[in-house]
C-alpha positions in Angstrom: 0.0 0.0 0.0 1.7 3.2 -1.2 1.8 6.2 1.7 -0.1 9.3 2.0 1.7 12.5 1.2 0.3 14.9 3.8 0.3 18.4 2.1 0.1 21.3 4.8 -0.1 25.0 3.8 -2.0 27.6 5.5 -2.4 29.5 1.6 -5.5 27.5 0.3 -4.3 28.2 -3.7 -0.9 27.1 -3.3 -2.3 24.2 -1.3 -4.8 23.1 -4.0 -2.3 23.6 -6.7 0.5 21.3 -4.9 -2.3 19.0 -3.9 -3.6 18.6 -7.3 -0.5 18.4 -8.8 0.9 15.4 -6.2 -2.9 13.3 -7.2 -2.0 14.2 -10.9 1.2 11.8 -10.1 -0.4 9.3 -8.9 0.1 10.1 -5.3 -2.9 9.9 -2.5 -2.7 12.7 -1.0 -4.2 14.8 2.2 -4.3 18.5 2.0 -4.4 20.2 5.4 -4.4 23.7 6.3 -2.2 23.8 9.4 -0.2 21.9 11.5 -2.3 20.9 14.3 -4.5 19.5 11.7 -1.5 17.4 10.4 -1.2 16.0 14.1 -4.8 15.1 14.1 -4.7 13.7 11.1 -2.2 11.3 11.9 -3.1 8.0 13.6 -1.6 8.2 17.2 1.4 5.4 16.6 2.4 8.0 13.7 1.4 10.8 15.6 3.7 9.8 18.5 6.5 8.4 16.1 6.7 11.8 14.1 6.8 14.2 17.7 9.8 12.0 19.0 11.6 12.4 15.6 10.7 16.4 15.3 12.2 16.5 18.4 15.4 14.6 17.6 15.7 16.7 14.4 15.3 19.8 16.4 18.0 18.7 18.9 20.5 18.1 16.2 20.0 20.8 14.6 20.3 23.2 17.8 23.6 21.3 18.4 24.6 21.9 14.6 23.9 25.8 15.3 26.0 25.8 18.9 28.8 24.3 16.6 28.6 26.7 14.3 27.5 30.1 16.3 30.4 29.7 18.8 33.5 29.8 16.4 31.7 32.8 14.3 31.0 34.8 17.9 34.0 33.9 18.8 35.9 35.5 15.3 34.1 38.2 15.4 34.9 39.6 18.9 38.7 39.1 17.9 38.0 41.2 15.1 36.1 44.1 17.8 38.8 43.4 19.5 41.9 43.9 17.3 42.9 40.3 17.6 
C-alpha cells in the first residue's frame, strides 16, 4: 500500500495547486491547512513516532547551530577586538 503524502499549507491556492499536482502523479494525498490538523490527522502510533523524531531533528539541529554560532562569535569579537 503506497503512503499518504500529507500536504500542509495555511495559503488554500498554493495548497490546491501542490495538492492537485501530487494526485495528478499518482500520489494519494491529504491536504491540510495547518499543523495541528497534520497532528490530528495522523493515527496516534504516527502521531507519537513523528513528535519523537521532530524533536530529535530539532536537537541536532540546535547542536549543529552551537557548533557553528560559537566559532563565528567567537571570530568576530577578535575582530572588535583587534585580535
Amino acid at each position: 500500500m503506497p503512503g499518504i503524502v500529507y500536504d500542509v499549507d495555511d495559503d488554500a491556492s498554493f495548497l490546491t495547486a501542490v495538492s492537485r499536482l501530487l494526485r495528478v502523479n499518482g500520489h494519494p494525498v491529504k491536504a491540510l491547512s495547518s499543523a495541528s490538523e497534520f497532528l490530528e490527522a495522523l493515527p496516534a502510533p504516527d502521531r507519537q513516532k513523528f513528535v519523537k523524531a521532530l524533536s530529535q531533528i530539532a536537537q541536532a539541529a540546535e547542536q549543529m547551530n552551537g557548533d557553528v554560532v560559537r566559532p563565528v562569535r567567537r571570530n568576530v569579537r577578535r575582530r572588535k577586538l583587534g585580535g
